[in-house]
N, C-alpha and C positions, 0 to 999 in steps of 0.2 A: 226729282221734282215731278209731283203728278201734272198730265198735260188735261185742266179743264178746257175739255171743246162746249163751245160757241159757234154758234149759225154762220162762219165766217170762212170766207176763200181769198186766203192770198194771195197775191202775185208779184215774184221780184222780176222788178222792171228796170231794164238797162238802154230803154228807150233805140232798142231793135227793132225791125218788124214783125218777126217771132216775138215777141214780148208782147208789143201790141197784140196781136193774133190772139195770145195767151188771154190777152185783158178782157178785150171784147168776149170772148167765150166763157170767160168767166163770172162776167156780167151777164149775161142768158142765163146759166144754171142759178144765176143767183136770182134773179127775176123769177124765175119757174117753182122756186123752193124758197124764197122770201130768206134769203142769205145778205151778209153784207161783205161789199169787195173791201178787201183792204190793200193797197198799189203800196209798194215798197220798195226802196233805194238804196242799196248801199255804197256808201259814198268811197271810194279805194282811189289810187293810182292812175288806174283808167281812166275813174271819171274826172281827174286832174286832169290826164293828159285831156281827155276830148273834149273840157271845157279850158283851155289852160289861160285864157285870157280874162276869165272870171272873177271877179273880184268876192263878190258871195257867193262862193259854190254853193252850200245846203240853200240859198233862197234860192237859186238860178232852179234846182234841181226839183225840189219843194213846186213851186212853179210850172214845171213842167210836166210834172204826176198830177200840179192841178187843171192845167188844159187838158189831159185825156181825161178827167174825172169828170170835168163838163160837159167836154166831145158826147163820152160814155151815158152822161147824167139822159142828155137830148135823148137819147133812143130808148133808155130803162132806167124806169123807176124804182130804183134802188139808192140802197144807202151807200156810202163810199169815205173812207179816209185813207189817206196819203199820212208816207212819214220816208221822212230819209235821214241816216244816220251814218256816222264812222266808221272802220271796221272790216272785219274780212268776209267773203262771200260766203266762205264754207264753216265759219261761226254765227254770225248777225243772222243770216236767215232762219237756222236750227231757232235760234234765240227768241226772235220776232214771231214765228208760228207758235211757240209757246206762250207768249206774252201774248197775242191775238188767240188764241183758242180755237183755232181754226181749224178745219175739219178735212181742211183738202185744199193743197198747194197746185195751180195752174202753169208752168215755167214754160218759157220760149225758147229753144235753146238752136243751135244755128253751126253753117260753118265759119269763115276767119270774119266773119262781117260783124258788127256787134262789139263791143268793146271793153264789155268786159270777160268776151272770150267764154260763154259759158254751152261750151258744148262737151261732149264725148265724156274722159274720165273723169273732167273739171265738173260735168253739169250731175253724175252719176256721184262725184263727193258731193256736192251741195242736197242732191234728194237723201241719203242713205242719211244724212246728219239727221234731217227733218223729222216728227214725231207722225206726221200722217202721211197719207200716199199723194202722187201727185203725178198730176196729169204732164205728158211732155208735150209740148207744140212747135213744130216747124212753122213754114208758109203755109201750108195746105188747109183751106178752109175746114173749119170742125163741121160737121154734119150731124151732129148729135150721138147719143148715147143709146143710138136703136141697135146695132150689133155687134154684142164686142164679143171679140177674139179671145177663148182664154185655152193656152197650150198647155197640155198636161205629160209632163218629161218625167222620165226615170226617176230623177230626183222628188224627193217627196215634197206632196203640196202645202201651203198650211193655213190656219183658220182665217186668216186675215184675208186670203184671196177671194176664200168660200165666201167670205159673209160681206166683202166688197161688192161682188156679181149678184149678190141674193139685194143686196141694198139698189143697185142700179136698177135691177128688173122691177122692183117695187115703187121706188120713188120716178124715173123715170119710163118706165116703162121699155125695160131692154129687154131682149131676146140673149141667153148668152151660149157662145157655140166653141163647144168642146173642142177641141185638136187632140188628140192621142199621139205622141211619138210614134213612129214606125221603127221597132227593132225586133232584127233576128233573134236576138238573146233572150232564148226561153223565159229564164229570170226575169228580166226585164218588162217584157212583155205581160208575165205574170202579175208584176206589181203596179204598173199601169190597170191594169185589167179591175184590181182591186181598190185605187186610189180613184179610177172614175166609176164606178159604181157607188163607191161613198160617197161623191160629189152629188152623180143624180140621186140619189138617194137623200140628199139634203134638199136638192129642189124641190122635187117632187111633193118632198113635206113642205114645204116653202111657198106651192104653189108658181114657182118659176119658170119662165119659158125656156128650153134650149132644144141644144140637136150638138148629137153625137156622131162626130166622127173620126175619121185613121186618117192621117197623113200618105198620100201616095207614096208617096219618095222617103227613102234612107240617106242621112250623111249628115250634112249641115243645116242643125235645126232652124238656126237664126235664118236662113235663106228660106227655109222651107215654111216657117211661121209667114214670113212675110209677103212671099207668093200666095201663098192659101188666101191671105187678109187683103190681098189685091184683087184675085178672082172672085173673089164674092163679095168682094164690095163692104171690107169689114169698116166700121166707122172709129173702131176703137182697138187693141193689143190693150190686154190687160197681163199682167208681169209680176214676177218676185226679183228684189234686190239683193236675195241675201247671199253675200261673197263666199260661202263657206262650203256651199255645196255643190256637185256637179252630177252629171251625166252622163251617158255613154260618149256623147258625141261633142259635149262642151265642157269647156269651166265657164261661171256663172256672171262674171262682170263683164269679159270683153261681148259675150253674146247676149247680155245686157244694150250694152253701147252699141252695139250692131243691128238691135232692136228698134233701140231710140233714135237712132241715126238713121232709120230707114231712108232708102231714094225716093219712095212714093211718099213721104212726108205723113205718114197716116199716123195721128195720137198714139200716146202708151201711156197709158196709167201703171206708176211703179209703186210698189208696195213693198216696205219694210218690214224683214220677219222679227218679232219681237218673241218676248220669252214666254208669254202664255199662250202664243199659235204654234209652238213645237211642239214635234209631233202629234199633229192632230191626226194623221192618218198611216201612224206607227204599225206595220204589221207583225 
């Protein structure tokens, strides 16, 4: 089934604080680009137990996506619907972004707090399901989309990432700053060498802003993205989801999770590799 997108940013909402966090920031980008929030529930076990004295769950819950939608309404003038339905987290929402047409998923995702538990490999199934990319949010206030982080590892890049950072600089106006893996491995380092010069070489034509550079340190990338994106104050981790590939120094999901689960809480916009972004930068 083809996915028509629609001006639309959804948000599954489990009435977390990260969720919240998620809503509010998605209600800005959508104010800024004249988007509409669409706030989404999916109704499971959880939300039995944490309502369990409820008589009308879908009204109770309904209800409550519609007080943030007002909360929401007060500050930005945007459009908003609310829908909560049946069903399981890592189907209904795949499902729901396709049925909304939506362009780009906002998630809150957390540690044991929150209830329907949507963090770590549970919040990494829910995005990988989804047909667009999608932002991840902890607590840590969003600061906007002025400088994102984008690592470029051993493992080859693919078009979805290129043209996500060419889309941000453009409509938002971001700056996007290269990261280079640091490896001894001639090879390695060879294909690096070649995968970001196709990158800039895409901006440049693009008119895009960035800055290129090498990672200090060898070893554990996921640690070493994440310090880099602290010392300079990155506002965003922009990332691929795809399980199939790796690295010198990783396999691709736990250092996924290790991304999105940062301590400094800083955004990750995750990206799924689909079958017309392979090998865009085949050598």
């Amino acid at each position: 089934m083809e996915h028509q997108l629609r001006d639309v940013i959804i948000v599954p909402y489990d009435f977390s604080e990260a969720a919240e966090n998620a809503a509010n920031h998605a209600a800005k980008i959508c104010e800024k680009l004249n988007f509409k929030l669409f706030l989404y529930h999916v109704i499971n076990r959880d939300t039995r137990s944490a309502f369990q004295d409820t008589i009308d769950l879908k009204g109770t819950v309904i209800s409550g996506l519609g007080d943030l939608a007002q909360s929401i309404a007060v500050e930005h003038k945007i459009r908003i619907e609310v829908d909560a339905e049946e069903g399981s987290i890592f189907e209904r929402i795949a499902e729901k972004a396709y049925e909304t047409g939506a362009r780009i998923m906002f998630m809150g995702t957390h540690g044991k707090k929150g209830f329907q538990h949507v963090m770590g490999s549970n919040a990494l199934k829910v995005i990988t399901g989804v047909p667009v990319p999608t932002v991840v949010f902890q607590k840590r206030q969003f600061t906007g989309f002025q400088k994102v982080l984008f690592p470029v590892n051993t493992f080859s890049e693919v078009r979805q990432k290129v043209f996500m950072a060419a889309n941000l600089a453009h409509l938002l106006g971001s700056t996007i700053y290269l990261l280079r893996e640091n490896t001894e491995i001639p090879e390695d380092a060879a294909r690096i060498n070649v995968i970001t010069k196709q990158i800039t070489d895409t901006f440049r034509r693009g008119g895009v802003r960035y800055v290129d550079d090498t990672a200090e340190e060898r070893g554990d990338s996921a640690h070493i993205v994440i310090e880099y994106a602290v010392e300079h104050n990155m506002d965003i981790i922009l990332i691929m989801t795809e399980a199939s590939i790796s690295s010198s120094f990783i396999t691709i999901a736990p250092w996924v999770e290790k991304i999105m689960m940062n301590k400094a809480m800083i955004p990750v916009m995750c990206i799924n590799q689909h079958e017309l972004g392979k090998a865009f930068y085949d050598l």
